[in-house]
N, C-alpha and C positions, 0 to 999 in steps of 0.2 A: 379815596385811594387806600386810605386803611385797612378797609373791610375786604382787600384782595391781598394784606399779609397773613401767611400761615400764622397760627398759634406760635407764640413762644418769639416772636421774631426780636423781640424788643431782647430778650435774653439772649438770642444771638449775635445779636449786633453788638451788643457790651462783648463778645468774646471778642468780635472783629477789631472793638478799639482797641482793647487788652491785649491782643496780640500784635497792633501796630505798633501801642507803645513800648510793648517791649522792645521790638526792632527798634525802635527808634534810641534804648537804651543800650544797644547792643546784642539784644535776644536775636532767635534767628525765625524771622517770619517763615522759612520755607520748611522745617522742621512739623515733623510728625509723630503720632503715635505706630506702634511697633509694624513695621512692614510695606506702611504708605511707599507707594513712587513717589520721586522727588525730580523736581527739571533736572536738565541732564547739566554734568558740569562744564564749565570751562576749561576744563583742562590745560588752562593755563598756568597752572604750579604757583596762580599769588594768593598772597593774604595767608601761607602756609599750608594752601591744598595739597591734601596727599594723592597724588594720581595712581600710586601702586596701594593705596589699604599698607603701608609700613614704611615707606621709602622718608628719608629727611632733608627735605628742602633747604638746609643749609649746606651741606654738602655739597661735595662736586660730585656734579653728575648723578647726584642723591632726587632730585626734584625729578616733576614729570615735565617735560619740555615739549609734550603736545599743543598741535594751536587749535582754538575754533573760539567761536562766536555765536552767540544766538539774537535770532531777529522776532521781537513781541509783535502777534498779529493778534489784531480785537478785531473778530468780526461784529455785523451785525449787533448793534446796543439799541435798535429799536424801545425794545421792551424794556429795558434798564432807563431811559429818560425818561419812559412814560408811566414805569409802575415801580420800580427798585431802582433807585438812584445809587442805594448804599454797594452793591453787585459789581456796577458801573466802577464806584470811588476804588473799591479793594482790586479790582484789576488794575486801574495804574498806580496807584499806592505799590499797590508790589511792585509793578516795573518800577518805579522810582526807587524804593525800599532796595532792590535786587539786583540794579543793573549793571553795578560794580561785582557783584558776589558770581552773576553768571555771563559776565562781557555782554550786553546786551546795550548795541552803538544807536540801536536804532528800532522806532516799534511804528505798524501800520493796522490803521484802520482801513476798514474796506467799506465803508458807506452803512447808508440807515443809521446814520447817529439817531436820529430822531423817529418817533412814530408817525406823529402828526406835526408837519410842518409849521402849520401855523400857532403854536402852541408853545408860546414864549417861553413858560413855564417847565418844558423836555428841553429848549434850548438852553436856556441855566442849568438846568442838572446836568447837561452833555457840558458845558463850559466848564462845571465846578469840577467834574471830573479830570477833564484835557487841562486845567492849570496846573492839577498836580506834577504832572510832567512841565509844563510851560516855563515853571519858576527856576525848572535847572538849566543851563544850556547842555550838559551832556546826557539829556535824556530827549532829541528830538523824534518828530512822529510828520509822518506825513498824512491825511485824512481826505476825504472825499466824498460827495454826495450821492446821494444813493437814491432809489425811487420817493421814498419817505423823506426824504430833503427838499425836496425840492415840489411848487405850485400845483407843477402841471406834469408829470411823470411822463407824457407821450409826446411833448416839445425835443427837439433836440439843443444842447445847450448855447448854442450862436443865436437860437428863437425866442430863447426866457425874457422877461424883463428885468434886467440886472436890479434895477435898485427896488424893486419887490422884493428878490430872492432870501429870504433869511440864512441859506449859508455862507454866501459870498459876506454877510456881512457880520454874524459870528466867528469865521476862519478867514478873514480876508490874508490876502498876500500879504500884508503889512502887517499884520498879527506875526503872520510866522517868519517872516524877516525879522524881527523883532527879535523874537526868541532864538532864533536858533541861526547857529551860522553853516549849518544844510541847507537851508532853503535858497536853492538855487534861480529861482524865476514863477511865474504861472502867464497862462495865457491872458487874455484879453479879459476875457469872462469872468475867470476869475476862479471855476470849474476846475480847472486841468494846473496842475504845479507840476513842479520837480526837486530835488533834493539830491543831494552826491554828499554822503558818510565815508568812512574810513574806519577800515578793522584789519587789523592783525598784515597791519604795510598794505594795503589795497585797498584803492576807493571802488564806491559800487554807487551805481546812480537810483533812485527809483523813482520814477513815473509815474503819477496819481492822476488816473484819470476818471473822466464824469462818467455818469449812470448812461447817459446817452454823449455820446462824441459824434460831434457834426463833423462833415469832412473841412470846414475850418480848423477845428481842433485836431484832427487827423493831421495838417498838415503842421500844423505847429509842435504837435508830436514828435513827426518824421523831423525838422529840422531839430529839433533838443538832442535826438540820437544820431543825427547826422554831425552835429557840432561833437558829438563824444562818443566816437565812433568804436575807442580805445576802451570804455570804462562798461564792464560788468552790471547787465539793469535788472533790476526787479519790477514787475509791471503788476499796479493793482488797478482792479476796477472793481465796482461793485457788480457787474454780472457779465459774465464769460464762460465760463461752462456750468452745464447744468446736471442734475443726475439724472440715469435712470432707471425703469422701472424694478431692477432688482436693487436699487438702493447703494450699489456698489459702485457703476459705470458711471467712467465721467464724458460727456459726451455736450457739442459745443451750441452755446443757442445760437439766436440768429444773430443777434448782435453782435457775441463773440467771435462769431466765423467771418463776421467783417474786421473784426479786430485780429484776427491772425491771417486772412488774406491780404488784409490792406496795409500791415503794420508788423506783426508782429515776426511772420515766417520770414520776411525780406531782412531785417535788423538783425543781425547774428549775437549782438551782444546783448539782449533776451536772453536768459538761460533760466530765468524764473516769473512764475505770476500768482498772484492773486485774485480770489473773490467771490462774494458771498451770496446775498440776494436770494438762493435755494438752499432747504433746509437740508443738514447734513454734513456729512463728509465724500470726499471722491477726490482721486488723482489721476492725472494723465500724464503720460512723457511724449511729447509728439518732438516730429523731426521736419525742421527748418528746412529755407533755401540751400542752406551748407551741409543738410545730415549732420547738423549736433542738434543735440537733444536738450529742448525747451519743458522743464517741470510747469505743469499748470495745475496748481490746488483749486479746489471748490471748499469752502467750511464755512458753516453760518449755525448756531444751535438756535435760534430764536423763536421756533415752536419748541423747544423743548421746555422742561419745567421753568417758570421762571424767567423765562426768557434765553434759557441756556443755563440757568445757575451761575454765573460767573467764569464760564469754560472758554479757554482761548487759548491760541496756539502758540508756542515755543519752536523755532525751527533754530535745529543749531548746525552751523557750516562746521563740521569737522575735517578740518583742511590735512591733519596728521593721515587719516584713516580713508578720504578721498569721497565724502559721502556728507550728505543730506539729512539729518537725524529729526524726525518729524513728531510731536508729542502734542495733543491737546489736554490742558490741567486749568483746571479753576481754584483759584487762588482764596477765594470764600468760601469752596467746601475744606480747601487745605487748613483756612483756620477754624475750624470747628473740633470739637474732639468727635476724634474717632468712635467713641460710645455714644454719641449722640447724635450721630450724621443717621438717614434716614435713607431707605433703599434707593431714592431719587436723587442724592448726592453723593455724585460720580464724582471724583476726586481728577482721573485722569484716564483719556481715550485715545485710540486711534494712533498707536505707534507703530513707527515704521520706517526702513532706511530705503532713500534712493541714491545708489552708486554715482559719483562724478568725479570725475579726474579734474581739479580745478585749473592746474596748470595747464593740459591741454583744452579744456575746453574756451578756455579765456584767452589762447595764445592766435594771434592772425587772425584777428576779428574780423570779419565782414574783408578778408581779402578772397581775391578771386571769385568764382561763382560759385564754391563748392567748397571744403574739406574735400584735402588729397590723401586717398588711402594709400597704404604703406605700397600696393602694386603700382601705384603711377609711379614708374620710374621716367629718366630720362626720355623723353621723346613721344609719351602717350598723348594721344589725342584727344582719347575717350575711352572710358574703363566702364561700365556696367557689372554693378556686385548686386546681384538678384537677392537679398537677404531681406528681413526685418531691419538690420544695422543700417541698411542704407535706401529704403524707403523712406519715402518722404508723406508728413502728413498731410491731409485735404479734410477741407471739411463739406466737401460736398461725395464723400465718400470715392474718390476716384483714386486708382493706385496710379503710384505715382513713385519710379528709382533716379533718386541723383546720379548725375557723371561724376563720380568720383575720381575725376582728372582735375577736376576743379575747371574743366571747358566749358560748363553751363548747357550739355546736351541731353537735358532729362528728356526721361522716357516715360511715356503715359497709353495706359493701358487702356485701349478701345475696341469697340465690337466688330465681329464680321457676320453677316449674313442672320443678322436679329437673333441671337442665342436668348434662347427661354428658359426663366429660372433662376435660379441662386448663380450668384459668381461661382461660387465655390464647386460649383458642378463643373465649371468650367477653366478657372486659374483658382492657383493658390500659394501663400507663400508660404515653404515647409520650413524647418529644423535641419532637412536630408541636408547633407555636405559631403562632396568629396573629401578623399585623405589627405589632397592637394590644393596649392592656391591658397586665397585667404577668408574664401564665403563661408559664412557658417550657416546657409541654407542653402535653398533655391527656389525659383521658379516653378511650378507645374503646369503644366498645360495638357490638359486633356478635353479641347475640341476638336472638330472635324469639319467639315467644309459643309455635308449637307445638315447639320445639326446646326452649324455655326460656333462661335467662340469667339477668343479673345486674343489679343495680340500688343506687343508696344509698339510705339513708336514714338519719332523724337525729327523735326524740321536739320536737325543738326546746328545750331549757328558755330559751333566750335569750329567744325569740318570743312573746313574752304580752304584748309592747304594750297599749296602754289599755285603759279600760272604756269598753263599747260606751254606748248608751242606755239599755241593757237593764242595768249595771250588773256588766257580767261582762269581764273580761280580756278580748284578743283584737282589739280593736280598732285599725285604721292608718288615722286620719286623712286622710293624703298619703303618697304612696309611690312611687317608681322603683324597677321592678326591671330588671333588667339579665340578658343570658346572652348567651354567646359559642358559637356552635355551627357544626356543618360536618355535612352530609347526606354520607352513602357515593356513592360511584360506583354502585352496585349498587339503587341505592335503588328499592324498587316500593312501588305499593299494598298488594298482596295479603302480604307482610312484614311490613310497616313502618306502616299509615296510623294517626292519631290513638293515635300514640305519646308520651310526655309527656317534655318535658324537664324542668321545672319542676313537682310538686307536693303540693297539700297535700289530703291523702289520704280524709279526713272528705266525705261527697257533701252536696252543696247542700243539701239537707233536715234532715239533722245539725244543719248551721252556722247554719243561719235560726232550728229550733228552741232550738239551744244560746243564742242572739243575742234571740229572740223577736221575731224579722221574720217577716211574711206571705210567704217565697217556697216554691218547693221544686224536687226535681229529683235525679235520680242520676248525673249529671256527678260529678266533683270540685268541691269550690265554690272550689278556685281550680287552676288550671291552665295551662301555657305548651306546646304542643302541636304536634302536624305534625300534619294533615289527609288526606283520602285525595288531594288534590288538591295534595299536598304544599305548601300552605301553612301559614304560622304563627299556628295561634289561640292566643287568651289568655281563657280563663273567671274570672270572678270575680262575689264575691259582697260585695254594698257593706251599709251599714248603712241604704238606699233599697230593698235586696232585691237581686234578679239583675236584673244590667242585660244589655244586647246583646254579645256578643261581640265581639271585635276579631279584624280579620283581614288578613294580607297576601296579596301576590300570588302567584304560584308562584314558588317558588325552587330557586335550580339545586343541583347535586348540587358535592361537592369544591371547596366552597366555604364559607370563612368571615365567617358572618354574626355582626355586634351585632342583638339587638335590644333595645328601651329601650321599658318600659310607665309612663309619668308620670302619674300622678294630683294632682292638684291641687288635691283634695278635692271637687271638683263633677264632673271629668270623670275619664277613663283614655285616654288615644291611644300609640298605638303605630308607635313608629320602629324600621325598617331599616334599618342603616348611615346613619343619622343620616336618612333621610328617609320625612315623615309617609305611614302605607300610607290607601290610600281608603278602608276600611270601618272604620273607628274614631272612638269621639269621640259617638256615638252619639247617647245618653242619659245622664242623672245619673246617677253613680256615685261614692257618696260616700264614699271611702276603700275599706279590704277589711275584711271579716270572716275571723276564723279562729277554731279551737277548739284554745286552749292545752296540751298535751300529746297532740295528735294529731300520728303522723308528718306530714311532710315530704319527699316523695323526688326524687330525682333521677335520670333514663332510666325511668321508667314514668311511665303515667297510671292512674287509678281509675275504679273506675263499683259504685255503691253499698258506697263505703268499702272494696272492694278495691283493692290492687293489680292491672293488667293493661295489656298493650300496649308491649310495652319498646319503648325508642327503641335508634335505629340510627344511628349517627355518632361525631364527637366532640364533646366541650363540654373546655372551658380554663375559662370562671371564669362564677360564678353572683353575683350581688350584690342584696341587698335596702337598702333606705337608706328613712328614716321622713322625707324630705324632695320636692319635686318638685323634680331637681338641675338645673341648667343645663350646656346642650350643653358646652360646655367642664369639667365634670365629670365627663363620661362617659366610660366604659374607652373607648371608639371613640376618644376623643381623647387619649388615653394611648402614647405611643408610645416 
């Protein structure tokens, strides 16, 4: 093993002691020559930190009275059990050395402690290292096995042969119950733990899971987050996203797509992950069941020199500033002098902040089906914000918009009539935003019926409003619906006419028979539509039968329209950008009829309970409300 350290190493390593001992006299291990980055502070104003560069922490109101915390992540130490143990020692030496200087409650390993499993020998150098932390209790660490840990790497871990595995019996549960009084439980196995720390008045749980998680382990999983449904998690495993080929994108393998459709997207109180296994760095923010936003890091340097050189990650919760402060620094190029570091010792990489409002994101965990955006007011059904903000992630690449009513009637976007080629030829999600409302994009759709395209749609389960007459769900009393849209520059008849923006898919005949009203017809029995005349009709179907349609005037192209359908339980009239159109108001039309688990779409209309006629434009936000709301409640007047 000797013959694979660089020259000089032995004179390095006397600097690594000499610089431990200094800390350990009170010198300051994180301390550089002229101009080094330094991990980021705590901004906690103790031990006499100046958080202003002048301000005097004995005063009043003199200190910095910022909060955060930072969480030590050691990926990948592979290489460090099996060729530099000393790399391995000086990463948690500093975290133990530091973790009072930079609030650091708690540090996680992300698997591949080891090279080669069977190799007693990396398992004492991975142990000599982890007691350094062991011997405190306020230095605890969660850890996990990784393909390199474990026998058989294509087992999953309910198949292992527990008392072969040499990690369960280097890191057993009873090791870190021991030590630390974070160590909340592990499963069966012995694989899968948990832990709940406290920083700055808030516990945060984190989840340590195996390299491969059987769906035994999945469920034992799901229950630890069920029992703490309350408490903020960070979830590692050793692989879940992978990068790729520009070295930039984080993008999910196959394992991990199990692990955010079966686990992670459902759990709202996820709001961070880890994990290593692929070489590099990469981040993603994907968006949950609820539309908040789930941080998933990738960082592993393990082909890099060295094994990494000692480089590992620092993430500090800046709870003042409302953000995520992201830094990878190796603590063994840090004790080197600067005159004698070597172009391959990187000191510190890959900084970066990602914005999170911790208060809100951590408040009404896992209630309802959704986060309710600030437009569900009183009485909404079901809200459709066509943006980036409220897409939801897949990983089998399907778009996919939350109900932001918090009713659980997402929308998912599928094909009509085999469209060939890029999505993006076909839908997309822009930037464009009305002046109005709360969307800060939209929707585009730019298919056509004989080219094909795309469309959403949604079963509805929110939407079973009352029982009609008839005694059957499906019934709305009163109702305003609402839609925010914009026709193409390009827009023609022979494209585009009696296209639908709005609807519900079941044809008039359906819904009267389902309802037991004398009407019929092969419309859609409710519909929000463009005409060959490019105006805006609206079909519906009352618990009176079909009444008259509602129509506006022609409207222009590359422009964005509200329009507002009010029911009031006798009538239905219809506003454009807030003023009444002339052919509305008609006749009696006493609330709508619908038939409860029938789709719902959005950019097509129907004719005899199909799909057909996709719409061409963009739409920003869709809104149903079980009220007739006043002008002053309407997205038009949202601004």
């Amino acid at each position: 093993m000797n013959a694979l350290r660089p020259v000089g190493w032995r004179a390095t390593w006397l600097v690594i002691l000499l610089s431990l001992f200094l800390t350990a006299c009170g010198g300051d291990s994180s301390s550089h020559s002229g101009g080094d980055p330094t991990p980021p502070d705590s901004g906690n104003g103790d031990d006499g930190g100046d958080g202003d560069g002048g301000g005097d922490n004995g005063g009043d109101g003199g200190g910095d009275t910022s909060q955060s915390f930072t969480v030590a992540v050691i990926p990948d130490t592979q290489k460090y059990s099996r060729y530099s143990p000393e790399r391995y020692i000086v990463q948690t030496q500093w975290i133990a050395d530091n973790y009072q200087e930079y609030n650091i409650p708690f540090t996680l390993h992300l698997g591949d402690v080891v090279d080669l499993p069977r190799a007693d020998s990396e398992w004492a150098a991975a142990m000599e290292a982890m007691q350094i932390l062991d011997v405190n209790p306020e230095t605890p660490y969660s850890i996990l096995a990784g393909n390199h840990d474990v026998l058989n790497s294509g087992q999953w871990d309910a198949d292992r042969d527990l008392a072969a595995e040499p990690f369960p019996r280097y890191f057993s549960a009873a090791r870190q119950a021991g030590n630390f009084s974070t160590f909340q439980g592990a499963d069966d196995t012995g694989f899968n733990s948990y832990h709940i720390f406290e920083a700055e008045g808030r516990e945060y749980l984190v989840l340590a899971l195996d390299w491969r998680v059987s769906d035994q382990s999945l469920e034992w999983a799901r229950g630890v987050l069920d029992e703490h449904p309350d408490v903020p998690t960070i979830l590692t495993t050793h692989q879940l996203l992978n990068i790729a080929g520009d070295g930039e994108t984080a993008i999910f393998t196959e394992h991990g797509a199990r692990l955010w459709e079966q686990l992670i997207r459902s759990h709202d109180q996820i709001f961070l992950t880890f994990n290593g296994h692929h070489h590099g760095e990469a981040m993603m923010v994907g968006k949950n069941d609820y539309g908040r936003d789930v941080v998933m890091v990738v960082v592993d340097y393990q082909s890099g020199f060295w094994g990494g050189n000692g480089m590992m990650q620092l993430v500090t919760f800046d709870l003042t500033n409302d953000e995520l402060d992201f830094m990878s620094y190796s603590p063994w190029v840090a004790a080197i002098d600067e005159a004698s570091r070597q172009p391959q010792d990187e000191l510190s990489r890959w900084e970066f902040s990602v914005p999170m409002d911790f208060e809100q994101r951590f408040a009404d965990l896992n209630q309802g089906e959704g986060i309710v955006a600030p437009g569900s007011i009183e009485g909404t059904q079901a809200y459709w914000i066509l943006d980036s903000e409220h897409q939801i992630t897949a990983t089998d690449n399907s778009v996919k918009f939350m109900d932001a009513s918090g009713n659980g009637n997402t929308m998912t976007l599928v094909s009509y009539n085999d469209p060939q080629g890029d999505l993006s030829n076909f839908f997309q999600v822009t930037t464009d935003a009305p002046a109005f409302g709360y969307a800060t994009g939209s929707a585009r759709f730019t298919g056509r019926n004989e080219i094909g395209g795309y469309y959403l749609t949604t079963d509805g389960p929110g939407l079973t409003f009352e029982q009609s007459a008839a005694g059957q769900p499906g019934f709305l009393p009163q109702y305003t619906i609402e839609a925010i849209v914009r026709l193409p520059e390009g827009w023609t008849p022979e494209n585009n006419q009696w296209s639908g923006i709005l609807n519900h898919q079941p044809g008039i005949t359906q819904v009267c028979n389902y309802h037991s009203v004398s009407c019929s017809g092969s419309d859609a029995s409710l519909g929000l539509n463009v005409s060959s005349l490019k105006e805006f009709q609206w079909v519906s179907t009352s618990q009176n039968g079909k009444g008259q349609d509602n129509w506006s005037w022609e409207v222009s192209n590359e422009y964005w329209y509200h329009i507002a359908l009010v029911n009031d339980g006798e009538r239905v009239q219809m506003y454009v950008d807030g003023s009444l159109v002339m052919r509305t108001g008609v006749d009696e039309q006493q609330g709508l009829l619908v038939e409860p688990g029938q789709p719902w779409s959005i950019g097509v209309n129907s004719w005899q309970g199909n799909p057909g006629n996709l719409f061409a434009g963009d739409i920003a936000e869709i809104r149903i409300n079980n009220r007739a709301l006043g002008r002053d409640e309407w997205l038009y007047n949202q601004r």
